[in-house]
N, C-alpha and C positions, 0 to 999 in steps of 0.2 A: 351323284349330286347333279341335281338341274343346273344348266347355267344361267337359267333366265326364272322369272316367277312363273309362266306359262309353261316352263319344261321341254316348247318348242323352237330356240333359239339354236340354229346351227343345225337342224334337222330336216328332212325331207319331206316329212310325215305329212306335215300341214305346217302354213307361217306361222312365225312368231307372230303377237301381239302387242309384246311390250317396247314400250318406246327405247330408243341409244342411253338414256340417260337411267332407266328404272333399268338395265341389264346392267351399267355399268356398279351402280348402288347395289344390288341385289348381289353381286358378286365378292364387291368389296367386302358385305357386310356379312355374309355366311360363308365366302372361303374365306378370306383373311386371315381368322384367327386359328382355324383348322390347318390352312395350307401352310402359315409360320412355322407349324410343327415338322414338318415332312422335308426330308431334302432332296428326294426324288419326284418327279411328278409325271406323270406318263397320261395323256390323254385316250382314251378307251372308247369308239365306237359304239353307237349302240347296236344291239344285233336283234335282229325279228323275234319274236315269240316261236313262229313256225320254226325256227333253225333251229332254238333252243332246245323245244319238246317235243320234236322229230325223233322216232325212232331210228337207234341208231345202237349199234353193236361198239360196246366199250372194250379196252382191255379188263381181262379178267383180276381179279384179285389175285389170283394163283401167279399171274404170270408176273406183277406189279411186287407182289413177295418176293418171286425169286432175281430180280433185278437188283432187290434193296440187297437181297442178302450176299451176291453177289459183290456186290460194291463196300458191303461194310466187312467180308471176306478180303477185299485187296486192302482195305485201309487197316485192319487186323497186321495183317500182315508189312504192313509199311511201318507200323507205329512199334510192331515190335523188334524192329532193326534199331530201330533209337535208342538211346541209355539216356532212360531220363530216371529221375528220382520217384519222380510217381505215375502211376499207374496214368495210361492214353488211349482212351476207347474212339476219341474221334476227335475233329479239328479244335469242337470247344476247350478240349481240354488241353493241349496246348501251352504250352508258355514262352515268352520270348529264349530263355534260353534253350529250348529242344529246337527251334529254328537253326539252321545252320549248314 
């Protein structure tokens, strides 16, 4: 989300243009009713286009699988030490009484 109508308020790029008073309005008036919703709020830099779509070597698929399965292998393995009434694949499913 912009903070300003020009998009360049808080930016490096090039100045802003819009006056104290239209950033203040501008903000109230399209966060407001969005950010009401959210109870975290994390402000986010913007990053270049070049950093973005820079090549650049990812982890593999393969390797990002066997991490997951790794970890849902120890949680397997936790949930089945519990005696609970029904069945515990993962945290969701849970209930206050297997807490303990």
């Amino acid at each position: 989300m912009n903070t300003c109508p020009c998009g360049y308020s808080q930016l490096d790029i090039k100045p802003c243009t819009c006056a104290s008073a239209t950033v203040t309005k501008y903000q109230k008036h399209s966060a407001g009713p969005l950010l009401d919703r959210f109870d975290i709020h994390i402000e986010v830099l913007r990053v270049d286009y070049e950093k973005l779509s820079a090549d650049r070597v990812g982890e593999s698929s393969e390797s990002i699988r066997k991490r997951v399965q790794a970890a849902r292998d120890i949680q397997r393995k936790h949930f089945a030490k519990l005696e609970s009434k029904h069945p515990i694949f993962c945290n969701a499913n849970i209930r206050i009484g297997d807490i303990g």
